[in-house]
Biopython code that builds the backbone (N, CA, C, O; Angstrom):
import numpy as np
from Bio.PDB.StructureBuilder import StructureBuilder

atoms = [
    (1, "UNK", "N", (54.005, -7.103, 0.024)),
    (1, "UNK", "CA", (54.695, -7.615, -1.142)),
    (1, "UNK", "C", (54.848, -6.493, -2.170)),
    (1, "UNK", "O", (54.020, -5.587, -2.262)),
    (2, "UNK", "N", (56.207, -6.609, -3.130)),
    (2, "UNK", "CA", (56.126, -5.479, -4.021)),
    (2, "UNK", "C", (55.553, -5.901, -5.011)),
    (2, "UNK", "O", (55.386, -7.091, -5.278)),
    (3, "UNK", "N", (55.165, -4.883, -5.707)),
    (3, "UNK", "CA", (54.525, -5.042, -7.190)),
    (3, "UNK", "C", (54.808, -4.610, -8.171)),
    (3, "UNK", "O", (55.603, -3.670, -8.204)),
    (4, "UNK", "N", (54.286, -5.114, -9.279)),
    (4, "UNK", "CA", (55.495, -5.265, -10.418)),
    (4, "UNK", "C", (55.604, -3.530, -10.988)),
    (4, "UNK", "O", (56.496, -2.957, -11.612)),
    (5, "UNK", "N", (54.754, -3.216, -10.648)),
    (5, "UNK", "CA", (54.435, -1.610, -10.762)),
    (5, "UNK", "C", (55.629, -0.618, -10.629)),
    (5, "UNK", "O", (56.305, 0.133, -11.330)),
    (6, "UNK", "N", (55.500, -1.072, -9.221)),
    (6, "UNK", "CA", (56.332, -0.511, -7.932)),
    (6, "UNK", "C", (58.254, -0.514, -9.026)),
    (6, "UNK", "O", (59.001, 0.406, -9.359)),
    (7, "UNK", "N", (58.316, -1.955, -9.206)),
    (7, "UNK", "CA", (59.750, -2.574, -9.373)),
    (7, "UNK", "C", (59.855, -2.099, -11.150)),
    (7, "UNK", "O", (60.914, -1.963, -11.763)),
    (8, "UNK", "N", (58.667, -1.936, -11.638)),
    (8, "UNK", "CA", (59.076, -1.167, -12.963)),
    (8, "UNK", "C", (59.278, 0.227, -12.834)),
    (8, "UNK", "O", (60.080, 0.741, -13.614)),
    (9, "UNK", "N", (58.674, 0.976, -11.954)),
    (9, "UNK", "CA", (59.173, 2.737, -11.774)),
    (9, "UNK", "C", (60.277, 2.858, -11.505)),
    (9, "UNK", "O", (61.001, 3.798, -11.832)),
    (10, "UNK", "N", (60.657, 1.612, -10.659)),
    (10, "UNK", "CA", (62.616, 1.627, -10.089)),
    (10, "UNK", "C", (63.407, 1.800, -11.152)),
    (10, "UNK", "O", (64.312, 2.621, -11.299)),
    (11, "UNK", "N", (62.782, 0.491, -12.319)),
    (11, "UNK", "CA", (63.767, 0.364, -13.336)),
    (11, "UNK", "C", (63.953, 1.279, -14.288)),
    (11, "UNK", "O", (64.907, 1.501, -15.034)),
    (12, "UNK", "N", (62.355, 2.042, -14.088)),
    (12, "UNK", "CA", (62.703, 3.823, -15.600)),
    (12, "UNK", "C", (63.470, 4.685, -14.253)),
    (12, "UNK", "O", (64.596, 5.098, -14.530)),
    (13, "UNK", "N", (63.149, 4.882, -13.342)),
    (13, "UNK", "CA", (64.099, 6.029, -12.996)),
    (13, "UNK", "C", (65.458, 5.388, -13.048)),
    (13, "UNK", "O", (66.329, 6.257, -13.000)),
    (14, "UNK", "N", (65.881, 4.328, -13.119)),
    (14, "UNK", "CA", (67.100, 3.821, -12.616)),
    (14, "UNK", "C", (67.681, 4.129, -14.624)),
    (14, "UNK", "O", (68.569, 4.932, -14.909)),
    (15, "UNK", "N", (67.130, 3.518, -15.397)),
    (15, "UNK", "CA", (67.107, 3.740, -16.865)),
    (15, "UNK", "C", (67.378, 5.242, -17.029)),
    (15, "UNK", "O", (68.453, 5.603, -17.507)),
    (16, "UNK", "N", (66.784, 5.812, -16.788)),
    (16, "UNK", "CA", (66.505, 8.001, -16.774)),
    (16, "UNK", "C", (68.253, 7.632, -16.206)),
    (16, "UNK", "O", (69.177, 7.639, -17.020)),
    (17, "UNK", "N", (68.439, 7.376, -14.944)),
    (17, "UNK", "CA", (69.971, 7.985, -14.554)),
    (17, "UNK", "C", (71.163, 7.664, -15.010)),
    (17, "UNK", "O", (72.065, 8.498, -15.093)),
    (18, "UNK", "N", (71.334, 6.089, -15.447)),
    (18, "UNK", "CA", (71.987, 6.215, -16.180)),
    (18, "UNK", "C", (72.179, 6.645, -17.492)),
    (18, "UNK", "O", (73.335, 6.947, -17.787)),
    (19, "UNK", "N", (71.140, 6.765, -18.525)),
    (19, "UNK", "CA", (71.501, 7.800, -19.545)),
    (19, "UNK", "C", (72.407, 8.752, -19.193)),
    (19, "UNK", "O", (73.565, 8.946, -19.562)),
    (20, "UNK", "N", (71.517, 9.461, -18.222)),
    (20, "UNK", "CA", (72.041, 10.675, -17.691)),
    (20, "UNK", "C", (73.668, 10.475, -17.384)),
    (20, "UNK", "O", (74.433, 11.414, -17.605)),
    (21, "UNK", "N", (74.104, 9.348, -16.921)),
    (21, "UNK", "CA", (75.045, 9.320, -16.267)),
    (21, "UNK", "C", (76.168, 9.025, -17.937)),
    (21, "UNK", "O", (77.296, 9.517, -17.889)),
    (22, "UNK", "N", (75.870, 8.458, -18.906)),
    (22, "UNK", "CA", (76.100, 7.963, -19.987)),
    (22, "UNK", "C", (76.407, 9.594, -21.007)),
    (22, "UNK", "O", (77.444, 9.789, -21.640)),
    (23, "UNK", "N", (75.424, 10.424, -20.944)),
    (23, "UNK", "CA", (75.513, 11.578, -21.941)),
    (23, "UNK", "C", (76.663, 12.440, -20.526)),
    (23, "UNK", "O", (77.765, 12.781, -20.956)),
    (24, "UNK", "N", (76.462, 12.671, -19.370)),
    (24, "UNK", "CA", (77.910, 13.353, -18.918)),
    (24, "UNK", "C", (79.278, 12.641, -18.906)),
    (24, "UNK", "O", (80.346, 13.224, -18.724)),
    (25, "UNK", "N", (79.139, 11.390, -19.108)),
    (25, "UNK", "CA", (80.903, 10.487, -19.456)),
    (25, "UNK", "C", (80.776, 10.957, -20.988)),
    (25, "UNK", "O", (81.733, 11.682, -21.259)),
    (26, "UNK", "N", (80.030, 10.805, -21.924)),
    (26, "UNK", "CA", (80.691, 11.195, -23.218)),
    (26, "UNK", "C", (81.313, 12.607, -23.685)),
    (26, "UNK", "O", (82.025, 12.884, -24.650)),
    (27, "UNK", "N", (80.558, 13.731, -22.210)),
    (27, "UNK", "CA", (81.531, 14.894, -22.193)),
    (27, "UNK", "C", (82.822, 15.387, -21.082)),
    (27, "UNK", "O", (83.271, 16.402, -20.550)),
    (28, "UNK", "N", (83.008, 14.185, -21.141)),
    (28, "UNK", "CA", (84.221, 14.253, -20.181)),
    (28, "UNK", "C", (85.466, 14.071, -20.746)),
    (28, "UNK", "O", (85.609, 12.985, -21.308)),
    (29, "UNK", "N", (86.291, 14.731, -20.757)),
    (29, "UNK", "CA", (87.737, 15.071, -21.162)),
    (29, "UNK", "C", (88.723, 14.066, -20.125)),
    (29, "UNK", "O", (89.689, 13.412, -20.520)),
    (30, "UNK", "N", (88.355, 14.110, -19.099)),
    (30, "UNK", "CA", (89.524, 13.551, -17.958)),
    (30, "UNK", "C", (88.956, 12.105, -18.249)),
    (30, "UNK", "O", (87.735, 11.956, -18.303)),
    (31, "UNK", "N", (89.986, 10.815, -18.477)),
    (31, "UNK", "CA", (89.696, 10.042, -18.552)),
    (31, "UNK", "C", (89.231, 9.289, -17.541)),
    (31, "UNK", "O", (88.273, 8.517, -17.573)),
    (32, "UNK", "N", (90.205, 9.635, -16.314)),
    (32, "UNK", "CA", (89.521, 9.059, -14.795)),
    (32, "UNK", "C", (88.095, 9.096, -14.381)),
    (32, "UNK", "O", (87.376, 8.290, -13.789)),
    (33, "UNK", "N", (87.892, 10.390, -14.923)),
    (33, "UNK", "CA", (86.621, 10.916, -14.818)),
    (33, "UNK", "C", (85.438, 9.852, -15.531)),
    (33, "UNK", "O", (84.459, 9.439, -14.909)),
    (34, "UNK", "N", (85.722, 9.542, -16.820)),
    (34, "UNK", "CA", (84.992, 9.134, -17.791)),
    (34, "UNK", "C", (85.143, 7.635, -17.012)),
    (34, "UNK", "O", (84.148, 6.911, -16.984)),
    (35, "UNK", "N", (86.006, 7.327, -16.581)),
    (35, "UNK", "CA", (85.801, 5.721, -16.422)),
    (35, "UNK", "C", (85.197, 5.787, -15.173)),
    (35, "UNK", "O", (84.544, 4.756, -15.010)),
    (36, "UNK", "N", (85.097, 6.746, -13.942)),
    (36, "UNK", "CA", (84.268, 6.341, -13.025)),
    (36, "UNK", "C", (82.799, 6.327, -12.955)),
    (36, "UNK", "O", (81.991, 5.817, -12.179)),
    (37, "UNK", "N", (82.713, 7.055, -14.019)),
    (37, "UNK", "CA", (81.273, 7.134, -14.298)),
    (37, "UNK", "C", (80.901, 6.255, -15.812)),
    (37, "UNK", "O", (79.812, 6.548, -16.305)),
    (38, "UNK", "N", (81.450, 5.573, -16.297)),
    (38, "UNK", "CA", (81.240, 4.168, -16.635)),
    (38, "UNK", "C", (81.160, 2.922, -15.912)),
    (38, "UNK", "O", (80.648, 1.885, -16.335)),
    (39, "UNK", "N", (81.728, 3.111, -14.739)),
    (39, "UNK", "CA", (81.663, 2.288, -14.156)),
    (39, "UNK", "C", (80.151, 2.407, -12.873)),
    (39, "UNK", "O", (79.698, 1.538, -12.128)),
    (40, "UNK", "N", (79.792, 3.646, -13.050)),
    (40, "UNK", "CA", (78.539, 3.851, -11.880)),
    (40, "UNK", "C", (77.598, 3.450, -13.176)),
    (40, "UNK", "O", (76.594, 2.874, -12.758)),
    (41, "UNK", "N", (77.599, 3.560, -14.502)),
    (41, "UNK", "CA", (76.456, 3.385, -15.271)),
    (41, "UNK", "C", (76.671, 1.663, -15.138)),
    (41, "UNK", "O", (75.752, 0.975, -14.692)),
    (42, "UNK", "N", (77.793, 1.139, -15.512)),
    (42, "UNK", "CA", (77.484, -0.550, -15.478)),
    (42, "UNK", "C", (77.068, -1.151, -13.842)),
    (42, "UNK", "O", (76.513, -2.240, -13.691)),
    (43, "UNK", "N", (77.393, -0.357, -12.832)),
    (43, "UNK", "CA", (76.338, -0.824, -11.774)),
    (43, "UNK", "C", (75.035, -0.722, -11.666)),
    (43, "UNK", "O", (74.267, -1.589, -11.251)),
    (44, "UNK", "N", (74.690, 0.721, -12.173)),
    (44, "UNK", "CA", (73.074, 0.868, -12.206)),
    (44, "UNK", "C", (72.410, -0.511, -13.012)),
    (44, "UNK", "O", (71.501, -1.284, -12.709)),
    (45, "UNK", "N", (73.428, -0.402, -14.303)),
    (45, "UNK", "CA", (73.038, -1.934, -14.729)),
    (45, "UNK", "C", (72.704, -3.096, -14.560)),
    (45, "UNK", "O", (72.025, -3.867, -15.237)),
    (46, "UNK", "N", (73.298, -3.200, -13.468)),
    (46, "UNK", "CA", (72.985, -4.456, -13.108)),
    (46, "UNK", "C", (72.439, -4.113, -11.742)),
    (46, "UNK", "O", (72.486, -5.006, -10.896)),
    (47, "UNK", "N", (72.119, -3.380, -11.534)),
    (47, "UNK", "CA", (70.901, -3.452, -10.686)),
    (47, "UNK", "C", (69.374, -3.491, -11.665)),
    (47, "UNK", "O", (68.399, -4.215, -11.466)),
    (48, "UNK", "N", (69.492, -2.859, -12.331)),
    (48, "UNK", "CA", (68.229, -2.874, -13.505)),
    (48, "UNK", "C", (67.847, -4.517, -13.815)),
    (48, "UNK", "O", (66.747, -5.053, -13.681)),
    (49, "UNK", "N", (68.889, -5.016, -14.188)),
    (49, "UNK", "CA", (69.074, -6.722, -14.524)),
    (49, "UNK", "C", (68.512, -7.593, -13.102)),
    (49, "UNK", "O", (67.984, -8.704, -13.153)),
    (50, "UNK", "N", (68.739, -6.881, -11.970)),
    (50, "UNK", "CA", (68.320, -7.687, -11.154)),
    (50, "UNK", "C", (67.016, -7.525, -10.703)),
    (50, "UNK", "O", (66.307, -8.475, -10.369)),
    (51, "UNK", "N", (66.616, -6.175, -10.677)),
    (51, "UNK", "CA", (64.937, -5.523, -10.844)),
    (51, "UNK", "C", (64.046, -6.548, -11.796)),
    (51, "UNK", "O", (62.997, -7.086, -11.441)),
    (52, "UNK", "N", (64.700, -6.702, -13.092)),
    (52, "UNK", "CA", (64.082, -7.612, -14.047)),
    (52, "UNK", "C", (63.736, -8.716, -13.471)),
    (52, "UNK", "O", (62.612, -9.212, -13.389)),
    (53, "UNK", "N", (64.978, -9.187, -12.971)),
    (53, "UNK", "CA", (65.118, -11.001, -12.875)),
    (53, "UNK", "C", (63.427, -10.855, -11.125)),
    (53, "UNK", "O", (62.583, -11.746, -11.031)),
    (54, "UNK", "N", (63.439, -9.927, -10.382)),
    (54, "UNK", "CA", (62.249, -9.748, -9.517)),
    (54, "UNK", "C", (61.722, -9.532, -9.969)),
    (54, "UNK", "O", (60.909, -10.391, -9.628)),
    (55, "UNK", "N", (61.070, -8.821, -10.915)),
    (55, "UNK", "CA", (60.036, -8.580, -11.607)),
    (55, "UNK", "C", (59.282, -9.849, -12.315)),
    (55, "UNK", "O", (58.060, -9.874, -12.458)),
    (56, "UNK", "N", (60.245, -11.005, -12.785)),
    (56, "UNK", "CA", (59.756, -11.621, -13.390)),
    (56, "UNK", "C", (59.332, -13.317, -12.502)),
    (56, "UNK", "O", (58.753, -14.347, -12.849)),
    (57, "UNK", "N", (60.146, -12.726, -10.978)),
    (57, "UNK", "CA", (59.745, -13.786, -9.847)),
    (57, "UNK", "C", (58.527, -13.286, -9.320)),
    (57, "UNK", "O", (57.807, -14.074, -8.705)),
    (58, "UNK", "N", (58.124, -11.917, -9.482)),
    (58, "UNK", "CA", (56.676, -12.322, -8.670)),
    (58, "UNK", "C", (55.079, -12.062, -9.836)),
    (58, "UNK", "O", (53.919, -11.861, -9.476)),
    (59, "UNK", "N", (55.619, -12.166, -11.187)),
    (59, "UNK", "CA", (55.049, -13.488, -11.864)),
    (59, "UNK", "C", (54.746, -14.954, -11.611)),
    (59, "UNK", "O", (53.781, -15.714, -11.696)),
    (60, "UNK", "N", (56.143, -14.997, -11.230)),
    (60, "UNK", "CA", (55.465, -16.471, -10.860)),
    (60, "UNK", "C", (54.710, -16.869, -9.225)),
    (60, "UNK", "O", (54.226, -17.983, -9.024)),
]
sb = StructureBuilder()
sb.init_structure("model")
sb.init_model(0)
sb.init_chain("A")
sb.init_seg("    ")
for serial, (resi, resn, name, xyz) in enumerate(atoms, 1):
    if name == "N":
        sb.init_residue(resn, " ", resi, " ")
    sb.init_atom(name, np.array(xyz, "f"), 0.0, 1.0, " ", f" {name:<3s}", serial, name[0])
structure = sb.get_structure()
């Protein structure tokens, strides 16, 4: 079984990359550019959201 440990380290490194992914779209000039990597930060997102929503099932 995972532990909540485990599923919170996912969520800071996953947190760490998208920043990361967030401070190189705000220096991006090409707009294509900038929106594909808005769009990889709102997936990491919701993977983070779903880490949570497990995290808070094996609480119960």
């Amino acid at each position: 079984m995972v532990k909540p440990t485990d599923i919170q380290n996912c969520i800071d490194k996953c947190t760490q990359s998208a920043q990361m992914i967030r401070t190189i779209a705000n220096d991006m000039v090409d707009h294509r550019a900038r929106y594909a990597l808005a769009e990889a930060d709102r997936h990491i997102e919701q993977c983070i959201h779903g880490c949570l929503d497990a995290k808070d099932l094996t609480k119960s």
